[in-house]
N, C-alpha and C positions, 0 to 999 in steps of 0.2 A: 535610089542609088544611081549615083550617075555614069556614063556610059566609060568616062575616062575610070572610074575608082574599081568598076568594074572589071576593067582591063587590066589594072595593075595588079587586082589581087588574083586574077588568074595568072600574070606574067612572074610574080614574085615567087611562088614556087618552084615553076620551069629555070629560072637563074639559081636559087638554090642548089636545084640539082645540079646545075651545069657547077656552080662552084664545089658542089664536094665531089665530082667526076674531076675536076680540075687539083683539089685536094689529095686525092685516091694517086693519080700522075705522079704528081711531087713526092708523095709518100716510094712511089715503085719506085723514083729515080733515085731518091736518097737512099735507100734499099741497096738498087743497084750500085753506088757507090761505094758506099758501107762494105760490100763484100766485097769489090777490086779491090777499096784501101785493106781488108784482111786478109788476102789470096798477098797481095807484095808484104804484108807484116811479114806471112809464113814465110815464102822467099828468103828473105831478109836476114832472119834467124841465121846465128853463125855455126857453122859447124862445125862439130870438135871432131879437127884433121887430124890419125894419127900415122906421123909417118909410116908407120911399118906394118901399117893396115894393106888385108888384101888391096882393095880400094883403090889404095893411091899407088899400090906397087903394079894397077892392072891398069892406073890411066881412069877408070871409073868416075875419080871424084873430078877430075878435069873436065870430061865430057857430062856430067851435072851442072858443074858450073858455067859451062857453054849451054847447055837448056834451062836452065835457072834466067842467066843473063838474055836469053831470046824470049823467053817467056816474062820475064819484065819488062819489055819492048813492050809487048802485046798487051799487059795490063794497062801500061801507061796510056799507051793508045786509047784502050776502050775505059780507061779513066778521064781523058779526056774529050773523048765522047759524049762519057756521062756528065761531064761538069756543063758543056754545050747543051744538054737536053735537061740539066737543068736550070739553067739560063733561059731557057725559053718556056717549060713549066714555070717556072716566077713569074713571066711576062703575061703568060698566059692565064697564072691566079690572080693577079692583078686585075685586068682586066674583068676577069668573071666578077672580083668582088668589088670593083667599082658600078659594073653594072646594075649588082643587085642593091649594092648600099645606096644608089641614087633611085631608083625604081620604091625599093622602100620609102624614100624622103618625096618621091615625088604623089608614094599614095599618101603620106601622111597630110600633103599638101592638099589633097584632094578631100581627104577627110576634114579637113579643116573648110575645104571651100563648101561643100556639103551642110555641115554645121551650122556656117554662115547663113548658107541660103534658107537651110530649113527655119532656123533662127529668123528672117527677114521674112518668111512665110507667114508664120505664126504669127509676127506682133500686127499681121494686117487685120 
């Protein structure tokens, strides 16, 4: 075996992992998403105002609605946070899985030059 095919099949692994560690990322960020977009679903929810509820005769449902609305700031924020950090996990699995898809192609090339050679060996 040759010293290059050697290489590859030790490096093929190690990119592997780096891609499903890169995998694992994209999975937490969409996660993380997932649950902003659910925490502004709940938000969201309309609520049955009745006028002549303690509630709204104490000002309560007003001052909700001013934490409601400040706490939507906040998701959006860290919603678009998470859409940035997922933007660069994609860039980042990209990358891992080009590395390993070409590292793959380039032991298969090797196997192949291998092949050859042992092949041009033999018929001497």
């Amino acid at each position: 075996m040759t010293d290059a095919l050697s290489n590859f099949r030790r490096l093929i692994p190690v990119l592997d992992m780096a891609f499903q560690a890169e995998q694992l990322k994209m999975a937490q960020v969409a996660n993380r998403i997932s649950s902003l977009n659910k925490q502004l679903d709940e938000l969201e929810r309309p609520q049955s105002v009745d006028p002549m509820s303690l509630a709204s005769r104490t000002g309560a449902d007003v001052l909700w609605e001013t934490w409601a609305q400040d706490k939507k700031v906040l998701i959006n924020q860290e919603l678009a946070h998470a859409f940035r950090d997922r933007e660069i996990a994609r860039d980042r699995l990209i990358k891992t899985l080009s590395k390993l898809e070409s590292a793959k192609q380039m032991e298969r090339r090797a196997v192949l030059e291998e092949r050859q050679i042992t092949a041009r060996r033999s018929s001497w």
